[in-house]
mmJSON file of the N, C-alpha and C atoms, coordinates in Angstrom:
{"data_MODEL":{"atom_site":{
"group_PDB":["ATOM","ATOM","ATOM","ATOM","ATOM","ATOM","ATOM","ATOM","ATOM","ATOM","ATOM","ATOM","ATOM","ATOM","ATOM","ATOM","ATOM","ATOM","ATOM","ATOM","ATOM","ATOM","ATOM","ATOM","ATOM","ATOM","ATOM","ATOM","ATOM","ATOM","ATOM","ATOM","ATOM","ATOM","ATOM","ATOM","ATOM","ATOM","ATOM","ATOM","ATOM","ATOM","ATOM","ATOM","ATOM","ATOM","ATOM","ATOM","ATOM","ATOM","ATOM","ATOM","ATOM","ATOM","ATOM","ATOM","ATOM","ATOM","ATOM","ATOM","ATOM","ATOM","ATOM","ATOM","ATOM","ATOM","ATOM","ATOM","ATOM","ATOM","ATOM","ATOM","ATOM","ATOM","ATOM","ATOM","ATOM","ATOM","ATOM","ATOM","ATOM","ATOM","ATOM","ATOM","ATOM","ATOM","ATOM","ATOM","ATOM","ATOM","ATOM","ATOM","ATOM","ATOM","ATOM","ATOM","ATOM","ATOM","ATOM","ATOM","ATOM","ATOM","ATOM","ATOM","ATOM","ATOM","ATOM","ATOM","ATOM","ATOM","ATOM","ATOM","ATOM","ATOM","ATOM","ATOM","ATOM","ATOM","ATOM","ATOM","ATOM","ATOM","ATOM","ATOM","ATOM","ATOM","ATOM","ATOM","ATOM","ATOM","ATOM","ATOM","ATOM","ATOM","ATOM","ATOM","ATOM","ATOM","ATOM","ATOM","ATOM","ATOM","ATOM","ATOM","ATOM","ATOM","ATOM","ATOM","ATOM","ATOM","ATOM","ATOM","ATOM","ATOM","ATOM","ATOM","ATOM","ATOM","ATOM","ATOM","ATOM","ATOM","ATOM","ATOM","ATOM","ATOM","ATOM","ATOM","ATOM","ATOM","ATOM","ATOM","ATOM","ATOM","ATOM","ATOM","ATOM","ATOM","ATOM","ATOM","ATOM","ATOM","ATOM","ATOM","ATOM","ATOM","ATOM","ATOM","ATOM","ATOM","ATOM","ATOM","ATOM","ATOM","ATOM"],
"id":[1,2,3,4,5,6,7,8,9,10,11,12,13,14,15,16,17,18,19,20,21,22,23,24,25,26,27,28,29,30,31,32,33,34,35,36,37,38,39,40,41,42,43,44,45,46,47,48,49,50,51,52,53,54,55,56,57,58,59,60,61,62,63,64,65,66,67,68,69,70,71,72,73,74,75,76,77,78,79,80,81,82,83,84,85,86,87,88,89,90,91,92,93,94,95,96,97,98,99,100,101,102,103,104,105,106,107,108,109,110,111,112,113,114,115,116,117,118,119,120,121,122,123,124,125,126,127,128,129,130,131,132,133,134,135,136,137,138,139,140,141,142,143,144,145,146,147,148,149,150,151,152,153,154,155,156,157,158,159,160,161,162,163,164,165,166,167,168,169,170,171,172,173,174,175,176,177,178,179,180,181,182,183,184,185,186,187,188,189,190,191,192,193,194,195],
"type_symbol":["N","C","C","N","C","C","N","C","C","N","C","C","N","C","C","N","C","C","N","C","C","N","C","C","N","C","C","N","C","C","N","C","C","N","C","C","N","C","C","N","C","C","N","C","C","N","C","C","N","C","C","N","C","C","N","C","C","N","C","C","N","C","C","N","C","C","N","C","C","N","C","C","N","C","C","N","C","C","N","C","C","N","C","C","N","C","C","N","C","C","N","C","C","N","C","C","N","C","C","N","C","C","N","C","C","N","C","C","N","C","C","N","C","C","N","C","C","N","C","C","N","C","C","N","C","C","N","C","C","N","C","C","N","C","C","N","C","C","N","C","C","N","C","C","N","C","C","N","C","C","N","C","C","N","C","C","N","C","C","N","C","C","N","C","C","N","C","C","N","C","C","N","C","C","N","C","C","N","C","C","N","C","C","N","C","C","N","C","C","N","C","C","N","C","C"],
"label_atom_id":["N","CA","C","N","CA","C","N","CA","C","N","CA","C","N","CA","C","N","CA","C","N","CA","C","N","CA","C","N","CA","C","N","CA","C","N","CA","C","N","CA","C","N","CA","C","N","CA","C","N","CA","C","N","CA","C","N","CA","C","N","CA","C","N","CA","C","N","CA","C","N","CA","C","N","CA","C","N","CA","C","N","CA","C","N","CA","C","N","CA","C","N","CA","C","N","CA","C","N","CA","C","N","CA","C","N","CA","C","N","CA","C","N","CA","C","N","CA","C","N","CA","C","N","CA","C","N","CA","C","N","CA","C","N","CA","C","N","CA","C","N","CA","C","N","CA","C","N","CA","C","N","CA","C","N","CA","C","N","CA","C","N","CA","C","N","CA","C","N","CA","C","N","CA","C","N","CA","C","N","CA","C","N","CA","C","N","CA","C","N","CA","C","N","CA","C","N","CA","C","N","CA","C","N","CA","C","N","CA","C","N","CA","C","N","CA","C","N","CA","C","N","CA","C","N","CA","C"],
"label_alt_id":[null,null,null,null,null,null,null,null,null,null,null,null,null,null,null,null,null,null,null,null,null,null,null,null,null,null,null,null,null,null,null,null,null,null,null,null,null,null,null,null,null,null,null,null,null,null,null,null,null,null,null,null,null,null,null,null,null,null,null,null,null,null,null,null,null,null,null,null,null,null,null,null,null,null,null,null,null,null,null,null,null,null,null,null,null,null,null,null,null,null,null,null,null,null,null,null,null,null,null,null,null,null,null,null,null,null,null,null,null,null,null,null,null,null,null,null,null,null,null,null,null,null,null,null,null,null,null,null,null,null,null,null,null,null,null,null,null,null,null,null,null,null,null,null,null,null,null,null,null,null,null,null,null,null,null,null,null,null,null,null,null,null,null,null,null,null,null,null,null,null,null,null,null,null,null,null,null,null,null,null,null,null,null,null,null,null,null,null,null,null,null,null,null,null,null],
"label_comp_id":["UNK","UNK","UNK","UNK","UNK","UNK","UNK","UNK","UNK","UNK","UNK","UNK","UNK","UNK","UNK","UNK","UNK","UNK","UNK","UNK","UNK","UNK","UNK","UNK","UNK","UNK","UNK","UNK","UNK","UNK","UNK","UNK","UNK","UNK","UNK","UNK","UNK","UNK","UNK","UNK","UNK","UNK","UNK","UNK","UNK","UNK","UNK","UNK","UNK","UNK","UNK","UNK","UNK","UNK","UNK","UNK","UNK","UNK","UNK","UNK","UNK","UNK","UNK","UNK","UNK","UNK","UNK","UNK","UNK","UNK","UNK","UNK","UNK","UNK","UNK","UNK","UNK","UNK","UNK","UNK","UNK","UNK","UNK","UNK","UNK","UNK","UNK","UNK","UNK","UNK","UNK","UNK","UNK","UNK","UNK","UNK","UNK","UNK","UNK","UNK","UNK","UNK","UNK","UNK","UNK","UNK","UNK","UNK","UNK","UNK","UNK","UNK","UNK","UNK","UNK","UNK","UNK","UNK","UNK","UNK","UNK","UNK","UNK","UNK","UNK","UNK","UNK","UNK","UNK","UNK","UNK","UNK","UNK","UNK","UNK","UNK","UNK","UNK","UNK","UNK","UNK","UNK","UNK","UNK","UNK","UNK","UNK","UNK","UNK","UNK","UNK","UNK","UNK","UNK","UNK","UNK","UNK","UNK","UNK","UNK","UNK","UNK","UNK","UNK","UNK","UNK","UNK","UNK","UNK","UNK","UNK","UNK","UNK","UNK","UNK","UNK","UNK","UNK","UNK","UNK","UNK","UNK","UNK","UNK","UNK","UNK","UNK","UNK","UNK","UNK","UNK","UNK","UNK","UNK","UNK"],
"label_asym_id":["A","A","A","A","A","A","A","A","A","A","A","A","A","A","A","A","A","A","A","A","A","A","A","A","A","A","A","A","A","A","A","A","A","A","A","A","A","A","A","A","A","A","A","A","A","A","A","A","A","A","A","A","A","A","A","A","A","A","A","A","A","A","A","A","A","A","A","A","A","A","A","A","A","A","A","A","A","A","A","A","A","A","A","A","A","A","A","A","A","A","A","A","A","A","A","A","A","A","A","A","A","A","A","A","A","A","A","A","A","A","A","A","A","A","A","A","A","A","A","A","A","A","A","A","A","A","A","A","A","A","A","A","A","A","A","A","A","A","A","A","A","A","A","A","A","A","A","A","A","A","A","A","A","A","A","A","A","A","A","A","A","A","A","A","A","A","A","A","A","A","A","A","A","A","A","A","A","A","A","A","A","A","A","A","A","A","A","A","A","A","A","A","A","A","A"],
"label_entity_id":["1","1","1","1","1","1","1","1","1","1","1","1","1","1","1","1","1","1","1","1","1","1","1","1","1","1","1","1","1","1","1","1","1","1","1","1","1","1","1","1","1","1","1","1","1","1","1","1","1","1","1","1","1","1","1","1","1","1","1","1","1","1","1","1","1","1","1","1","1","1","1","1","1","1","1","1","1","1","1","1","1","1","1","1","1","1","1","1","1","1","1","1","1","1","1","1","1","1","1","1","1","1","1","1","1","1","1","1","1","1","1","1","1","1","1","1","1","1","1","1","1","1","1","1","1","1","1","1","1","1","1","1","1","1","1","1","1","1","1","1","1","1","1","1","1","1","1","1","1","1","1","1","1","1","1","1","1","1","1","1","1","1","1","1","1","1","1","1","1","1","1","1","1","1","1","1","1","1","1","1","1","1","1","1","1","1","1","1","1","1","1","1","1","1","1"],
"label_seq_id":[1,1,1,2,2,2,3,3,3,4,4,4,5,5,5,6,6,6,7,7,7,8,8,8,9,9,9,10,10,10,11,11,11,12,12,12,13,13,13,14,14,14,15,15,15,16,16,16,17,17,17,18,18,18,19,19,19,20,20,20,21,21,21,22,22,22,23,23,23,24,24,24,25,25,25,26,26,26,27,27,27,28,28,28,29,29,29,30,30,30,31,31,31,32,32,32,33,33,33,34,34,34,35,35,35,36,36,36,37,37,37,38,38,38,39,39,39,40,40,40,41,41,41,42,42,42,43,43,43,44,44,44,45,45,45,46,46,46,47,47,47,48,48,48,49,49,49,50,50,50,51,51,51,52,52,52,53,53,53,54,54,54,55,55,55,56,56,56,57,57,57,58,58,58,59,59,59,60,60,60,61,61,61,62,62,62,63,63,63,64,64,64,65,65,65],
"pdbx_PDB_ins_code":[null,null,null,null,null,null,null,null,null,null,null,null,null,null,null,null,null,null,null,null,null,null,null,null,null,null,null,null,null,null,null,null,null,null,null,null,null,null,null,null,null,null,null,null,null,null,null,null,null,null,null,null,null,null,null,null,null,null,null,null,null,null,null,null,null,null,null,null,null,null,null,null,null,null,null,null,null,null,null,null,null,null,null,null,null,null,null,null,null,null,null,null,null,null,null,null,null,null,null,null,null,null,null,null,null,null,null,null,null,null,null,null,null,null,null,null,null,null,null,null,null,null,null,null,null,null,null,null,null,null,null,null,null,null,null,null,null,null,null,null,null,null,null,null,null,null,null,null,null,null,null,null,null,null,null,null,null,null,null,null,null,null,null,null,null,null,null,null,null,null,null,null,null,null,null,null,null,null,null,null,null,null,null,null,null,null,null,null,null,null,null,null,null,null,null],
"Cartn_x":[-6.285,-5.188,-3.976,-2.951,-1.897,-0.808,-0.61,0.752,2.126,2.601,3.824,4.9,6.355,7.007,8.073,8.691,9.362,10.529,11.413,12.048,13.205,13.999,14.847,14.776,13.149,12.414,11.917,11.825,11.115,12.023,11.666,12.449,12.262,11.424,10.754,10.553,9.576,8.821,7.273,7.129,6.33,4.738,4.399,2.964,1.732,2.66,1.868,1.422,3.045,2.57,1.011,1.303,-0.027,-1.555,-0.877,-2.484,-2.894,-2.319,-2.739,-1.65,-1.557,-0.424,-0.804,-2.409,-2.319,-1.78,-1.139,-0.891,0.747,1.533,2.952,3.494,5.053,5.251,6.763,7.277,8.568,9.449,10.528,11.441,12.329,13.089,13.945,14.748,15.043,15.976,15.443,13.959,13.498,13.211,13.149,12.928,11.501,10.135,9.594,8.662,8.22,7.749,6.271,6.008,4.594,4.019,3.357,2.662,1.96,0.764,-0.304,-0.107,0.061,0.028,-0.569,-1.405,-2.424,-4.151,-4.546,-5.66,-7.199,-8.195,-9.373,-10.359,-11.944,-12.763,-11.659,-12.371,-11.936,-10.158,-9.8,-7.726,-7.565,-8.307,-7.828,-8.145,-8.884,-9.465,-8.061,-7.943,-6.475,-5.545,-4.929,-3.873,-3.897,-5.142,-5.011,-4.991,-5.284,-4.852,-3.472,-2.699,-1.244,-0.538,-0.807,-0.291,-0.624,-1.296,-2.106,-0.979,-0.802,-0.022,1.079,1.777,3.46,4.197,5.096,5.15,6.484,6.862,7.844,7.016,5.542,5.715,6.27,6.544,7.377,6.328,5.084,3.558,3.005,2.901,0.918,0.706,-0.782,-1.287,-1.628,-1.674,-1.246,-2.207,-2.955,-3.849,-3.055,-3.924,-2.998,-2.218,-1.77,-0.905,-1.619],
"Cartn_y":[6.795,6.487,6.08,6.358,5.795,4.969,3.931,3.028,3.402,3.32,3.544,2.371,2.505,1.733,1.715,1.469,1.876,0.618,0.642,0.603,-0.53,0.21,-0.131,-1.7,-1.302,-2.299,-3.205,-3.369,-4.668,-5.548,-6.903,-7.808,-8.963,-8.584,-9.311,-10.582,-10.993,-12.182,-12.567,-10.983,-11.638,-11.923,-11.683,-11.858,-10.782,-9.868,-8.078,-8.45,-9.657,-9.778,-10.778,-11.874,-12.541,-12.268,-11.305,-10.441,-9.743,-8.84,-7.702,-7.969,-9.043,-9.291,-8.455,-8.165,-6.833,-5.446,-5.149,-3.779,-3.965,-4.735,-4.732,-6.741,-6.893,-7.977,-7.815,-8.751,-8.988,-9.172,-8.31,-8.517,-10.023,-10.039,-10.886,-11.268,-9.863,-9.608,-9.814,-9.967,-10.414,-8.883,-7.433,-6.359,-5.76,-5.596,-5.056,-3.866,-3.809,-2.772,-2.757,-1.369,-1.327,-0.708,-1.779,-1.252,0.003,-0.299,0.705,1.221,2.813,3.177,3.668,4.697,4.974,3.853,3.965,2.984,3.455,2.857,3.488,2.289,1.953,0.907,-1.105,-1.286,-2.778,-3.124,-2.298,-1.853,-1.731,-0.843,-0.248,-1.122,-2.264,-3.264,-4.211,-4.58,-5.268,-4.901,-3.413,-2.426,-2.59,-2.539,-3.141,-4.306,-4.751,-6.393,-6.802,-6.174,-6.182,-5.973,-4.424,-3.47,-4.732,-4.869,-5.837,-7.089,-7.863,-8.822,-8.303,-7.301,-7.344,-7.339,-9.163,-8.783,-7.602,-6.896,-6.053,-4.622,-4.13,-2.759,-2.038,-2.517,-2.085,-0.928,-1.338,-0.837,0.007,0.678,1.806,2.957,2.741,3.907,4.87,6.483,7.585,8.149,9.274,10.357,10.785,10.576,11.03,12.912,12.607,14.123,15.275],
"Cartn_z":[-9.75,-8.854,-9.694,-8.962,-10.181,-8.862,-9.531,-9.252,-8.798,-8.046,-7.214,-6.781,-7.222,-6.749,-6.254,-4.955,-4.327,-4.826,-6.066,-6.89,-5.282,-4.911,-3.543,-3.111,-2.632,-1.752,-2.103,-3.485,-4.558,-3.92,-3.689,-3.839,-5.152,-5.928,-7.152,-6.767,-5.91,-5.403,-6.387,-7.087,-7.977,-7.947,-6.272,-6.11,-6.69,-7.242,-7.331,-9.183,-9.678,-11.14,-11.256,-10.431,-10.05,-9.964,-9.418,-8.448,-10.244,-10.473,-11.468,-12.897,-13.442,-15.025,-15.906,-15.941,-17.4,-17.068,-15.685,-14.751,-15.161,-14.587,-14.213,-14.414,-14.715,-14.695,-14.283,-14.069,-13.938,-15.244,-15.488,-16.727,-16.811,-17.62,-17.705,-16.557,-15.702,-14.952,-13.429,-13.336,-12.284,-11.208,-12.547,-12.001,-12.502,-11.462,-11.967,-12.773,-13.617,-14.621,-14.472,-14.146,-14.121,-15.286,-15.81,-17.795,-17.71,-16.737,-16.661,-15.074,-15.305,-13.949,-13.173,-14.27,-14.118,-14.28,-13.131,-12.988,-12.41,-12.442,-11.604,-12.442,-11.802,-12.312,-11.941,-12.781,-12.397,-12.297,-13.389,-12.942,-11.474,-11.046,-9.88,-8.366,-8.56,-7.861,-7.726,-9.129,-9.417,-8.426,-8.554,-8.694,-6.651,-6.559,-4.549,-4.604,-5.177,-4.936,-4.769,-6.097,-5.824,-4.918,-4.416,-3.321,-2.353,-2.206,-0.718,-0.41,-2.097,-1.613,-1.564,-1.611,-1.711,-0.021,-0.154,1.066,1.323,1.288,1.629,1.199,1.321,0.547,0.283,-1.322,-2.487,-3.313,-3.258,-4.013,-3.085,-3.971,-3.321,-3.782,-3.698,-4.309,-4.001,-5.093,-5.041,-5.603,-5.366,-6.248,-7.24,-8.684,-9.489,-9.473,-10.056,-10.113,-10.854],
"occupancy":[1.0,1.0,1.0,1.0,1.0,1.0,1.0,1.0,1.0,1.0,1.0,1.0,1.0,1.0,1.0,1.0,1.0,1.0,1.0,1.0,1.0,1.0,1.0,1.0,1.0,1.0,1.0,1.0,1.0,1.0,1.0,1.0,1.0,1.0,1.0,1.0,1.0,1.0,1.0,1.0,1.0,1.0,1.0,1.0,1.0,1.0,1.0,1.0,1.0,1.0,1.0,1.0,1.0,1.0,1.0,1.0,1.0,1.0,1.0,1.0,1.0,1.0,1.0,1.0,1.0,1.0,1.0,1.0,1.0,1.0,1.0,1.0,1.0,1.0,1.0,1.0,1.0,1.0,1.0,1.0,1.0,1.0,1.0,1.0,1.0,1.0,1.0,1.0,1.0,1.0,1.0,1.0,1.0,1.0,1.0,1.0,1.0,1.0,1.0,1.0,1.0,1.0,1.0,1.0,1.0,1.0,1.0,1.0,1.0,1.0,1.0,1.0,1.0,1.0,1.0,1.0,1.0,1.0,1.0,1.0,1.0,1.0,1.0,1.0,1.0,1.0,1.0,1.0,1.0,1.0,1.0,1.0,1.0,1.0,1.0,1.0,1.0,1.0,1.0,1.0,1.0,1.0,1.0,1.0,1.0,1.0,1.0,1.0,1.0,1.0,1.0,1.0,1.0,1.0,1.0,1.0,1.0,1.0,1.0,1.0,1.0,1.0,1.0,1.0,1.0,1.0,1.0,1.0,1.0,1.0,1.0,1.0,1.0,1.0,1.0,1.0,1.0,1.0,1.0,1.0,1.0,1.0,1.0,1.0,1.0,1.0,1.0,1.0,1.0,1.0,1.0,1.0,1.0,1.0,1.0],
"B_iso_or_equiv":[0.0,0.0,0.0,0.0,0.0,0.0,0.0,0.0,0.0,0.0,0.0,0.0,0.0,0.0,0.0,0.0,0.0,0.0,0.0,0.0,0.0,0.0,0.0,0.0,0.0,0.0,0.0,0.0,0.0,0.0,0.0,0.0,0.0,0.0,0.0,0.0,0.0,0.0,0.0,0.0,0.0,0.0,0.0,0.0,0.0,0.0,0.0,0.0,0.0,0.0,0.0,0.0,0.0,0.0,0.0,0.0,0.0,0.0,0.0,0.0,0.0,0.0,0.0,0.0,0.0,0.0,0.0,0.0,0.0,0.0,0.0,0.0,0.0,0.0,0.0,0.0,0.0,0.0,0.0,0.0,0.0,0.0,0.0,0.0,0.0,0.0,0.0,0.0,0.0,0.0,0.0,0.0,0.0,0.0,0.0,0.0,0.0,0.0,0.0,0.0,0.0,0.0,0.0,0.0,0.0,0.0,0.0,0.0,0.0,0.0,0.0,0.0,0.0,0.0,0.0,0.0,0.0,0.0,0.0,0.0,0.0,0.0,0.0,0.0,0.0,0.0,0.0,0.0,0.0,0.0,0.0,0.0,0.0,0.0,0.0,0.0,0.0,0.0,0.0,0.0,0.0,0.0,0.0,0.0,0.0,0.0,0.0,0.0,0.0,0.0,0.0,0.0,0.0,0.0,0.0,0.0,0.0,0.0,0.0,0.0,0.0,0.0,0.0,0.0,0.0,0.0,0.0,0.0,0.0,0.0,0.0,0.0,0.0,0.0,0.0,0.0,0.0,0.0,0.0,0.0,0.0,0.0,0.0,0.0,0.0,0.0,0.0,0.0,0.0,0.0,0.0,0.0,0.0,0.0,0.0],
"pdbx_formal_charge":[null,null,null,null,null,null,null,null,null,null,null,null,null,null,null,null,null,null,null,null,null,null,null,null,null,null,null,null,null,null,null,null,null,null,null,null,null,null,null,null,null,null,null,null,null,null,null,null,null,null,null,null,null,null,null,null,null,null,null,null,null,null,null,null,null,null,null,null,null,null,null,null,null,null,null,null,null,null,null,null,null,null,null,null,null,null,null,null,null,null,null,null,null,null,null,null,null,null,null,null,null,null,null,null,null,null,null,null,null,null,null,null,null,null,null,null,null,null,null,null,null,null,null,null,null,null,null,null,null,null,null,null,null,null,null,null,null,null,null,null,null,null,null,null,null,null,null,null,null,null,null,null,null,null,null,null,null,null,null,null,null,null,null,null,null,null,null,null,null,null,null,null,null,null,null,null,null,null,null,null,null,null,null,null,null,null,null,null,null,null,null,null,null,null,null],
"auth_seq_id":[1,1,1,2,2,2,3,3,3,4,4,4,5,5,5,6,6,6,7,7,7,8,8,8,9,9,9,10,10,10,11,11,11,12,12,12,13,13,13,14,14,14,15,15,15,16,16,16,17,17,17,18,18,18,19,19,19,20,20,20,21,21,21,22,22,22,23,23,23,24,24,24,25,25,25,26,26,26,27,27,27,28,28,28,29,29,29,30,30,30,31,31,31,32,32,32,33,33,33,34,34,34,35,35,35,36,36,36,37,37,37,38,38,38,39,39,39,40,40,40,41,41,41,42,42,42,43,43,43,44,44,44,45,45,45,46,46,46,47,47,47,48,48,48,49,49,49,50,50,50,51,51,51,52,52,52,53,53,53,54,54,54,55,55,55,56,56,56,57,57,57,58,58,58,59,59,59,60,60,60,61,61,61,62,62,62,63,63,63,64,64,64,65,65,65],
"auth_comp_id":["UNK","UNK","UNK","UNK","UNK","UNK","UNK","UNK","UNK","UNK","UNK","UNK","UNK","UNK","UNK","UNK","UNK","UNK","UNK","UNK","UNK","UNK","UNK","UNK","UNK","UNK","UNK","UNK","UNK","UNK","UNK","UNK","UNK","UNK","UNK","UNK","UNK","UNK","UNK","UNK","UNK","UNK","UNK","UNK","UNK","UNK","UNK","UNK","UNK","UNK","UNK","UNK","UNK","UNK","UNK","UNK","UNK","UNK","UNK","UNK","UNK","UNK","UNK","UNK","UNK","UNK","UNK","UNK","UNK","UNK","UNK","UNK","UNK","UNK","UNK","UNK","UNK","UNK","UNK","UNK","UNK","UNK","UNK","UNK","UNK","UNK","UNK","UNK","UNK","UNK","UNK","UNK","UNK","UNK","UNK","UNK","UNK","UNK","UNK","UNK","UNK","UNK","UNK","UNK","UNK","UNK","UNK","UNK","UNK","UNK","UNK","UNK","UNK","UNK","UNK","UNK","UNK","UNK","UNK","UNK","UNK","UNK","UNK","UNK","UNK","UNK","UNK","UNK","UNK","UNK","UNK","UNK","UNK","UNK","UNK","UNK","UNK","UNK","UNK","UNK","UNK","UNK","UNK","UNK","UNK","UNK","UNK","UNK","UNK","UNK","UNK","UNK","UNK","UNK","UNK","UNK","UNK","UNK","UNK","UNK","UNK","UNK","UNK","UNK","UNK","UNK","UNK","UNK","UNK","UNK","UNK","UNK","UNK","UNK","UNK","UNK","UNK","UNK","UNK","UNK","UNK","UNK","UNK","UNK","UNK","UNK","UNK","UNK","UNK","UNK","UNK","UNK","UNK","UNK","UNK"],
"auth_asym_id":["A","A","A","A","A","A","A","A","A","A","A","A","A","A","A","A","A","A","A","A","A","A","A","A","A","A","A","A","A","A","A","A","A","A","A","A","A","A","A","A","A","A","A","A","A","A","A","A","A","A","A","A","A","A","A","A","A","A","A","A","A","A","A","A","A","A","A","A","A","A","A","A","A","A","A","A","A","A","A","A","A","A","A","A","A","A","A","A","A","A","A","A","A","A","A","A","A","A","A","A","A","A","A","A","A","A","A","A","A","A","A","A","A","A","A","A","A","A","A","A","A","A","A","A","A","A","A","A","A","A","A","A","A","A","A","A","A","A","A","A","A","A","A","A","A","A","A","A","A","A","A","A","A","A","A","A","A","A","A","A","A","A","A","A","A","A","A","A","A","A","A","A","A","A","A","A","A","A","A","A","A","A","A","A","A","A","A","A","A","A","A","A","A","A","A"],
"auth_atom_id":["N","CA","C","N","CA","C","N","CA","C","N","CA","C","N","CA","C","N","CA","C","N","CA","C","N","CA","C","N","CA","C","N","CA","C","N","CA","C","N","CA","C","N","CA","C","N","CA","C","N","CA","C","N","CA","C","N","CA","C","N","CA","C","N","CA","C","N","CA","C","N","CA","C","N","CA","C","N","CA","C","N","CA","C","N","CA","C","N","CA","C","N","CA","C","N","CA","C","N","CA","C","N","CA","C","N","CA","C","N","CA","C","N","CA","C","N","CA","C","N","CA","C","N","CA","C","N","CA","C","N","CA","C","N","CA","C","N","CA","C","N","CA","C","N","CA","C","N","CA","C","N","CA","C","N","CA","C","N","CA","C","N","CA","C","N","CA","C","N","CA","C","N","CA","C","N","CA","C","N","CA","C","N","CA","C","N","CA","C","N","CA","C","N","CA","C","N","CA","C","N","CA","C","N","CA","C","N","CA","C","N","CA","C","N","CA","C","N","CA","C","N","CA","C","N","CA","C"],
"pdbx_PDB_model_num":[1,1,1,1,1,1,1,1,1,1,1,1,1,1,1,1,1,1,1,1,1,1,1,1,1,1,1,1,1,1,1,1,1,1,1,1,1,1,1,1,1,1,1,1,1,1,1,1,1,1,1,1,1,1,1,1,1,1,1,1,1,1,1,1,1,1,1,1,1,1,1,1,1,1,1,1,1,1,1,1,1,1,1,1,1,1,1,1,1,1,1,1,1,1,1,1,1,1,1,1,1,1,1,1,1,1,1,1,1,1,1,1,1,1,1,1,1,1,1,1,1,1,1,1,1,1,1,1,1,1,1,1,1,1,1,1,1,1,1,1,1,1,1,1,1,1,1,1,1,1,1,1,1,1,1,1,1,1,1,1,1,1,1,1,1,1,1,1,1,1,1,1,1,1,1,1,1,1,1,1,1,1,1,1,1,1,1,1,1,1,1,1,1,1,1]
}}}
């Protein structure tokens, strides 16, 4: 599965870095970067966890390409 972010709609609240920090974090700028985007196994457990908390879905996941 790979990581998706609807860039727009982030409001960088930060709960998605919480959920999953070795996946994605927030920059300096309070914009976030997703490290690993591609995911599947215990990542990909994470990677819904994130999606799950974001309250504005900004996140979600995609069959990879």
């Amino acid at each position: 599965m790979r990581i998706e972010l609807d860039r727009p709609r982030c409001e960088g609240h930060g709960l998605c870095e919480e959920a999953a920090p070795d996946l994605m974090h927030l920059d300096d700028d309070g914009e976030l970067v997703i490290d690993i985007a591609e995911v599947d196994g215990a990542a990909l457990d994470r990677a819904r966890a994130a999606v799950r908390v974001c309250p504005v879905a900004a996140l979600r996941l995609a069959e990879r390409a």
